[in-house]
N, C-alpha and C positions, 0 to 999 in steps of 0.2 A: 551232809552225808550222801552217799553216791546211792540210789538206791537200786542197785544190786546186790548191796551190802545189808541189805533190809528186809528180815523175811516178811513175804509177801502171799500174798493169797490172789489168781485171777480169775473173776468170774466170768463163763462167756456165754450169750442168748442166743449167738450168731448177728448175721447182718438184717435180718429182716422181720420177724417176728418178735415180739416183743414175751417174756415169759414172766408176768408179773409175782407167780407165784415164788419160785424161786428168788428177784430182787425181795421181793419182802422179807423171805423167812432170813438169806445173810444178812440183811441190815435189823434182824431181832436184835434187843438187847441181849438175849441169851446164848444168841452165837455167837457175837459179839465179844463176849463174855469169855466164850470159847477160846476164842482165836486170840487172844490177850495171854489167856492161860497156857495155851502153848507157843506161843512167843511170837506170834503172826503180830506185827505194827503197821500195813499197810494192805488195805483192800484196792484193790482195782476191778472194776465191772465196768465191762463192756453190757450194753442194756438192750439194743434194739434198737429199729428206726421208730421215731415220734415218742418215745417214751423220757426224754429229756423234762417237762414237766412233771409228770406223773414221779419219777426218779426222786427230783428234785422235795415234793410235796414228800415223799417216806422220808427221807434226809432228816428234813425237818422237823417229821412226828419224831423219831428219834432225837432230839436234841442235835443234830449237826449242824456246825458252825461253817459257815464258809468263807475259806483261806486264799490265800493268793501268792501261796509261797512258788518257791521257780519248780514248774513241772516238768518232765525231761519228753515237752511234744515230739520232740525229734524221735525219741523211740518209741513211743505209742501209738505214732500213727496218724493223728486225729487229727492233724490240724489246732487250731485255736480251740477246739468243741470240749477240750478237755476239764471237767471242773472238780474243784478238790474243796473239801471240808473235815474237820476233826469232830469225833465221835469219842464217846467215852470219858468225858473229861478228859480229851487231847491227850489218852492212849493209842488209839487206832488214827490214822489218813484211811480218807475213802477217796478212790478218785475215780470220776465216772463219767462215759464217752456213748454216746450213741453209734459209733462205728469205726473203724480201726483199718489201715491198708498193712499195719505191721503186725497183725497176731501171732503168726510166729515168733517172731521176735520179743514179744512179750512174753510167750510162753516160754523160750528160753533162753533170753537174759533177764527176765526180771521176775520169774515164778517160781518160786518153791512147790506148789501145790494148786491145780488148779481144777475149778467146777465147773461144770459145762453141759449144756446142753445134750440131749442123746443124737444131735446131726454127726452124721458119718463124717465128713471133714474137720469137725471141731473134733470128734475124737480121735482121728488119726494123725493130724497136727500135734498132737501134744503125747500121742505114743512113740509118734517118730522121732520127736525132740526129747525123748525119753525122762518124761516130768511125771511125775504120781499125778492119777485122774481119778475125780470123783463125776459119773456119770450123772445127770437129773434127770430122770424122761418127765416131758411135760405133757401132764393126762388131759391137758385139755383140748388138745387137738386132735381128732377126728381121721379114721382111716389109715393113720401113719403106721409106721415099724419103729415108733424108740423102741417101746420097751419089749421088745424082740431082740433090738441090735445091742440094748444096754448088757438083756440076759444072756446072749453069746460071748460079749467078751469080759462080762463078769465068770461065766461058765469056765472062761482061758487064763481064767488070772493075771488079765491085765489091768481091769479098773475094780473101783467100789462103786457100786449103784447105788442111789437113793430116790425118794419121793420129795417133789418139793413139797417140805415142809420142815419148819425145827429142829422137830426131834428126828426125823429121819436123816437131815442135814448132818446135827451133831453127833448120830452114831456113825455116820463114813466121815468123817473130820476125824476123832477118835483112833478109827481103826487106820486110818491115815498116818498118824504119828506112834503106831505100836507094829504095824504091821508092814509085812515087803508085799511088793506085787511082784508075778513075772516078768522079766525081756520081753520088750516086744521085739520080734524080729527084725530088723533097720532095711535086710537085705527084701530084692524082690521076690514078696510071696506067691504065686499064681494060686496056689489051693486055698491059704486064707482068703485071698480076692475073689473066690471062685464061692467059698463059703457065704462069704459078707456076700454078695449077689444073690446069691440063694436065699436069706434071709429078708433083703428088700425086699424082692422083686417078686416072692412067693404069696 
């Protein structure tokens, strides 16, 4: 099966920081669970740099099994780094990469729906490819603007926020498959660019 023909869910950490809380809560059995029920067969999570153990060891609290079927590296990105196991009694593929040169392209040939980190580039990546986004801000970092930039363009109607956790996961999964977002604008915006500045950088 060609899997763009596969609905899919892709999670992304970025390239460099690792967001444990959020891997943990998608690989719950109860989102899990989730994402079965509304017809998602294949998880892809992009994880972070050096979290490839760590990855691996949740896999396995969860019952995943690891497969060797043919992965499509070529569009992923990864290199060889890519590794894939079945979940759910071999309802769900999970397949998962410490880092990616093609996220675009994952986000729009091979995602239905994708969860992401509150970094300004993962979320404009995937408004520009005009994919439904569910934003995470991760509270454990110190100083930053996620949850400023996630509440701006929750504010505009273009994504679903959530906390990493569970239950806050599966109520933007939820409102994901019942509800539309805004257009985001494709063309060049100066006033939103102007805005999103104003909100880091303040």
């Amino acid at each position: 099966m060609c899997i763009i023909d596969i609905k899919t869910i892709f999670v992304t950490c970025g390239a460099t920081i690792p967001f444990p809380k959020l891997i943990s809560s998608v690989l719950s059995d109860v989102f899990c669970q989730e994402l079965i029920q509304y017809g998602f067969v294949r998880l892809i999570i992009q994880f972070g740099k050096d979290y490839g153990p760590a990855f691996e060891n949740l896999v396995q609290e969860h019952g995943g099994k690891r497969e060797y079927k043919n992965i499509p590296i070529e569009e992923l990105g990864c290199g060889e780094a890519a590794r894939q196991y079945s979940l759910m009694d071999g309802k769900l593929e999970v397949i998962g990469f410490e880092y990616s040169t093609k996220v675009q392209s994952i986000i729009q040939n091979l995602s239905n729906l994708v969860i992401s980190h509150a970094g300004t580039g993962s979320i404009l990546d995937s408004l520009r490819l005009n994919r439904p986004l569910v934003v995470c801000v991760n509270d454990s970092l110190m100083d930053n603007h996620q949850q400023q930039i996630a509440d701006k363009f929750v504010k505009l109607g273009y994504v679903w926020s959530c906390a990493p956790s569970v239950t806050s996961l599966i109520a933007s999964l939820r409102a994901s498959q019942t509800e539309k977002l805004k257009p985001f604008p494709v063309s060049h915006n100066s006033s939103f660019e102007r805005l999103l500045s104003g909100v880091i950088y303040s």
